[in-house]
N, C-alpha and C positions, 0 to 999 in steps of 0.2 A: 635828216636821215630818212628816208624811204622805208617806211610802215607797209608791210604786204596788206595784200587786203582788196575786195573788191570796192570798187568807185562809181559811183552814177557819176553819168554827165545828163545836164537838163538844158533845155534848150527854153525858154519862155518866150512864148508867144502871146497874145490879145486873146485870143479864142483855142487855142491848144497848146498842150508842153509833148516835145519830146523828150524819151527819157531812153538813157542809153547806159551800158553797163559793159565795166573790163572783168578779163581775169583775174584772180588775184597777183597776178606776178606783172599785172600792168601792162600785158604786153598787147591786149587787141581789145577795140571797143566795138561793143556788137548793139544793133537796137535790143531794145526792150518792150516800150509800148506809146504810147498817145493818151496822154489825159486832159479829156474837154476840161478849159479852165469852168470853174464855178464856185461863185462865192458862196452856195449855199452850204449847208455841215453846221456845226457847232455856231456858237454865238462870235465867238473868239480865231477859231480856224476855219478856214474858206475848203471845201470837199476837196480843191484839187491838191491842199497841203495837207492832208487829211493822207490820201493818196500817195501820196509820196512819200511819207514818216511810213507810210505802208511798207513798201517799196524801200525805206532804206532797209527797215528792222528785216524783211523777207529774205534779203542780199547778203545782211551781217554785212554791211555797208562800212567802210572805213571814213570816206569822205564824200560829198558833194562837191560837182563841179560845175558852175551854172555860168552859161556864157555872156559874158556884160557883150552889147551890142555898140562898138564903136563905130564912127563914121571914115571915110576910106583916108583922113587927116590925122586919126587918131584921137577926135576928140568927141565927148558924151555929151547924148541928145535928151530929149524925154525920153526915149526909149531906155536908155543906161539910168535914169534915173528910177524908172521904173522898174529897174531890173536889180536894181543896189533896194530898194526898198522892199521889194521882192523877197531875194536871199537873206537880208536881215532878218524878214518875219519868219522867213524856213528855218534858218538857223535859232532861232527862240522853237521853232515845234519838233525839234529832231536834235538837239541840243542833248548829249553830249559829241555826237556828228560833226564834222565842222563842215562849214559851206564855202568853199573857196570861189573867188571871179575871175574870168580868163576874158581873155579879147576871143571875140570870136564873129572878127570878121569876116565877110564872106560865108560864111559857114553855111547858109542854106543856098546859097549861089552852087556853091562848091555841090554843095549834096542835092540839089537839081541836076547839077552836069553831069554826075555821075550814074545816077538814073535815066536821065537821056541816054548817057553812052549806050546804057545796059540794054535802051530798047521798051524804056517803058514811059510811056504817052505821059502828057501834061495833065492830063484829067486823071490818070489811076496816083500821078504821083500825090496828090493832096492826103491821102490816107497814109503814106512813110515818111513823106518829104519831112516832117519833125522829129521823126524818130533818127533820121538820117542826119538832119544838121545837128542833133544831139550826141550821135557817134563821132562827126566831123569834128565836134567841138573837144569831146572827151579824149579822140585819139592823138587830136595837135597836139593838147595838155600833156598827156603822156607822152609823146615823143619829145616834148621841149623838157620835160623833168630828165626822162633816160639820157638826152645828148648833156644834161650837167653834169 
């Protein structure tokens, strides 16, 4: 059953997370913001989940949606491995939260194209392009829950 409520979608990256956010009625996912990964913060929590427990409690956040990165075969690399071990330690810092994984192919392909269409250069995209495939990923998610 379908809990209202607003969602991050997060996009993890090696060196940046996008982080992206719906309405509560699920219906549109909009950027949020960019946070430089760093493991500095606490002994235990890395700043950038630091950040983000930030960011769910500010939202009154219902769930986490973080995109596992498959390969265009469907199946997980290091990079999904790293991304499943990832969501695990968020969901231990943001816990009672949950942290759901989505495929989320393509999804910064997708959200380059889109900004190309828009007219805006390769070079200015590196400051949204994460925010963007964090929308990509959040919006799929929600349209594949609404079309169930």
């Amino acid at each position: 059953m379908w809990q209202r409520g607003v969602r991050l979608g997060v996009d993890v990256g090696k060196v940046r997370i996008g982080v992206a956010r719906c309405d509560p009625d699920g219906i549109l996912a909009t950027p949020l913001s960019t946070i430089n990964r760093d493991n500095s913060g606490t002994k235990d929590v890395p700043a950038d989940m630091v950040e983000l427990a930030r960011l769910v409690a500010e939202h009154d956040s219902v769930e986490v949606v973080l995109g596992l990165p498959v390969n265009l075969a469907g199946q997980e690399g290091p990079a999904a491995v790293h991304v499943r071990e990832y969501a695990q330690r968020l969901a231990e810092v943001i816990t009672p939260v949950p942290v759901v994984l989505t495929d989320e192919r393509m999804s910064t392909v997708v959200a380059s194209r889109r900004l190309s269409e828009r007219g805006m250069r390769a070079k200015k995209q590196r400051t949204v392009i994460d925010q963007m495939a964090a929308v990509e990923i959040l919006q799929h998610w929600l349209d594949a829950k609404r079309a169930r």
